[in-house]
C-alpha positions, 0 to 999 in steps of 0.5 A, a space after each residue: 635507522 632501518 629497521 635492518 640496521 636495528 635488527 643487526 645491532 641486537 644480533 651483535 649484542 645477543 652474540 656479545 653476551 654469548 662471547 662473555 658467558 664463554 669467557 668465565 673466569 671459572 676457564 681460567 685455573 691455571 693463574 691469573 694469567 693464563 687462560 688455559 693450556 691443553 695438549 692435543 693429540 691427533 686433533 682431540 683435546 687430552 685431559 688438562 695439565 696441573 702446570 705448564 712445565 708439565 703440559 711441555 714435558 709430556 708433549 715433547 715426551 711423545 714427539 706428536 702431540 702439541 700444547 696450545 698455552 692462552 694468556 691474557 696481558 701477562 706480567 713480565 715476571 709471569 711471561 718470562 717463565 714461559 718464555 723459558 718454557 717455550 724457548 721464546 726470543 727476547 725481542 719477541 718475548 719484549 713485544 709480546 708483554 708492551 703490547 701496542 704493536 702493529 700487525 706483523 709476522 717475525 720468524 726466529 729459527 722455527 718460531 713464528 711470531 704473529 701479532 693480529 690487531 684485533 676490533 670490535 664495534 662499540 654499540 652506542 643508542 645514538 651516534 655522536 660527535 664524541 662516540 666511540 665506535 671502534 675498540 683495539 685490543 691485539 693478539 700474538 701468536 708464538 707458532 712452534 713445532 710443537 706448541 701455540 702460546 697465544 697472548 692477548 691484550 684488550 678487553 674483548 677478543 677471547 679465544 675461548 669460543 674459537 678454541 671449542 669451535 676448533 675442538 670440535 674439528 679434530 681433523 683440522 686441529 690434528 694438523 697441527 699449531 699452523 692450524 691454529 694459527 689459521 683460525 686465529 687469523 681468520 676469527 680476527 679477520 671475520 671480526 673485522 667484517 662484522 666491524 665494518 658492516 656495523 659501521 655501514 650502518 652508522 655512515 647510512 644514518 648519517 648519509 640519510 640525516 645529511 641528505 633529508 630535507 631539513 638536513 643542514 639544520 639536523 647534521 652535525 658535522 662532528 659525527 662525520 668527523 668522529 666516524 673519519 676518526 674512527 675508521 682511521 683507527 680501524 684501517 690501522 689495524 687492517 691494512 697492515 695485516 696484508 704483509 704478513 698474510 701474503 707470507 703466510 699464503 706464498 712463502 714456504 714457513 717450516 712452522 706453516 704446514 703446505 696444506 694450511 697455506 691455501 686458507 691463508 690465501 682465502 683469510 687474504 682474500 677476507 681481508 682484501 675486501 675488508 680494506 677496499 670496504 675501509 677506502 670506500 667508506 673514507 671516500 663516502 664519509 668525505 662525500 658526506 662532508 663536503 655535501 653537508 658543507 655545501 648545504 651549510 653554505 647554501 643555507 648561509 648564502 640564503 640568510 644573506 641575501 633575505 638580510 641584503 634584501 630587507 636591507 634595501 627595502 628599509 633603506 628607501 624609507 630611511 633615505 626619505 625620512 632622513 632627508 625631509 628631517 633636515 629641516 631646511 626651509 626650502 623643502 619641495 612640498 614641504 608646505 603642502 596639505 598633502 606632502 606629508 601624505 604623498 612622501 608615505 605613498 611614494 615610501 609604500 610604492 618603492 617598498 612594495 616594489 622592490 620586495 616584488 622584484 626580490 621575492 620573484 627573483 628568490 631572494 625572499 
């Protein structure tokens, strides 16, 4: 691999080890399921809350404040509390705890409930035909007129990050839930960009094996079918999302405030490029296939005919001999001094003739 696709995965790595120190258990006081849960007031975070039950009172207590609930794969016994809590719709609440759904947004009354697939890139010494290259994990999103209750399913996609980085921008989070309904759309949709540059990198090392001058000897086809494998996964959790994030960007939602919508259009426009990237690599990676099959099949057309022509050249030899071991007694020359001596000669000439003609016409 280039030196630049090295210099990438150790970037990847060092922010993955980054994201992890974020995501300490000590984050998590609240259970085993919840993350964390905070109230915000004009964009700036309030101090923490002994329960959820109270983080809601307060917050509809005051009418302008919102609570942003994080959870991670909830049990249905933990999720159903907070489902009463929130108010939250049983087909929602049912789709949120099973988990393995595809990217969609659902409104119930002024409820949104957004479902993001979220990916990340395995990191791997050296690409194999058994390699993992992309992990799912996935994301939903209940946006209320007063709170945020995210559920994520995986082992990567934390939200701890995203929440500071938000924190940090109280103008953008005083907007409200629909604000961070953006982010977290956005996080998702930047992660499949980093995907899909990291898979570049794999499909050019595979591109440069196939292409090299031994390149029918060292490819192994099964990489180029493990990537296809792997980027199928992939464009299932991407494409999908087009849907949902045209309805985020055009239609009027009570729970989407009017000035987020226009950074949803970008978020689409993010995601555009991340399939037209996701098409171009399935056409790449088919390029790769059939060129390394052609190779293959150039090299096996190569090894029949040197076999054909070596067959050719021991078949004059084993002709004459065969038919002077007849032992018939009437035989040309047969009891001549030199027939012995002149049956090698005329063996010795049609070999070495026939191997020029087959080594001047590429055979050999």
């Amino acid at each position: 691999m280039s030196m630049v696709g090295n210099l990438r995965k150790v970037a990847r790595l060092a922010g993955r080890r980054r994201r992890v120190d974020l995501n300490h258990p000590a984050r998590s006081p609240l259970g085993s399921a919840v993350v964390n849960c905070v109230i915000y007031r004009d964009g700036i975070r309030q101090p923490d809350t002994s329960t959820v039950e109270e983080a809601v009172q307060q917050v509809r207590k005051r009418g302008h404040d919102f609570v942003w609930l994080g959870l991670h794969e909830p049990s249905e016994t933990e999720f159903a509390q907070v489902a009463g809590v929130f108010g939250l719709h049983p087909l929602a609440v049912e789709d949120a705890v099973q988990a393995h759904q595809r990217p969609k947004l659902e409104q119930y009354d002024d409820v949104l409930f957004a479902v993001f697939k979220t990916v990340t890139y395995v990191e791997h010494e050296q690409l194999t035909a058994t390699s993992e290259v992309v992990d799912t994990g996935e994301i939903m999103v209940f946006t209320g007129p007063d709170f945020v209750v995210t559920v994520r399913h995986g082992r990567h996609g934390s939200l701890g990050p995203l929440r500071e980085e938000l924190e940090a921008d109280p103008e953008q989070l005083a907007k409200g839930p629909s604000a961070v309904l953006h982010a977290i759309a956005d996080h998702v949709v930047d992660d499949y960009l980093t995907v899909t540059d990291a898979i570049q990198d794999d499909i050019n090392e595979v591109e440069s094996e196939v292409f090299s001058p031994q390149g029918s000897q060292s490819a192994d086809a099964g990489r180029s079918y493990q990537l296809k494998r792997e980027l199928l996964e992939l464009k299932r959790a991407v494409v999908p999302l087009a849907r949902p994030l045209e309805v985020l960007s055009t239609r009027h939602l009570r729970s989407v405030d009017p000035e987020i919508r226009a950074y949803f259009r970008d978020v689409a426009d993010h995601l555009a490029r991340v399939t037209e990237q996701i098409t171009s690599f399935g056409s790449l990676l088919d390029s790769i296939l059939q060129a390394h099959l052609a190779q293959v099949a150039v090299a096996q057309n190569e090894s029949a005919r040197k076999i054909t022509s070596w067959a050719a050249i021991v078949a004059v030899p084993t002709m004459l001999c065969g038919v002077y071991g007849m032992n018939y007694d009437h035989m040309p020359e047969l009891r001549w001094a030199f027939g012995y001596p002149l049956v090698l000669a005329v063996i010795a000439t049609a070999c070495f003739l026939l191997y020029r003609t087959f080594k001047r016409n590429g055979w050999l």
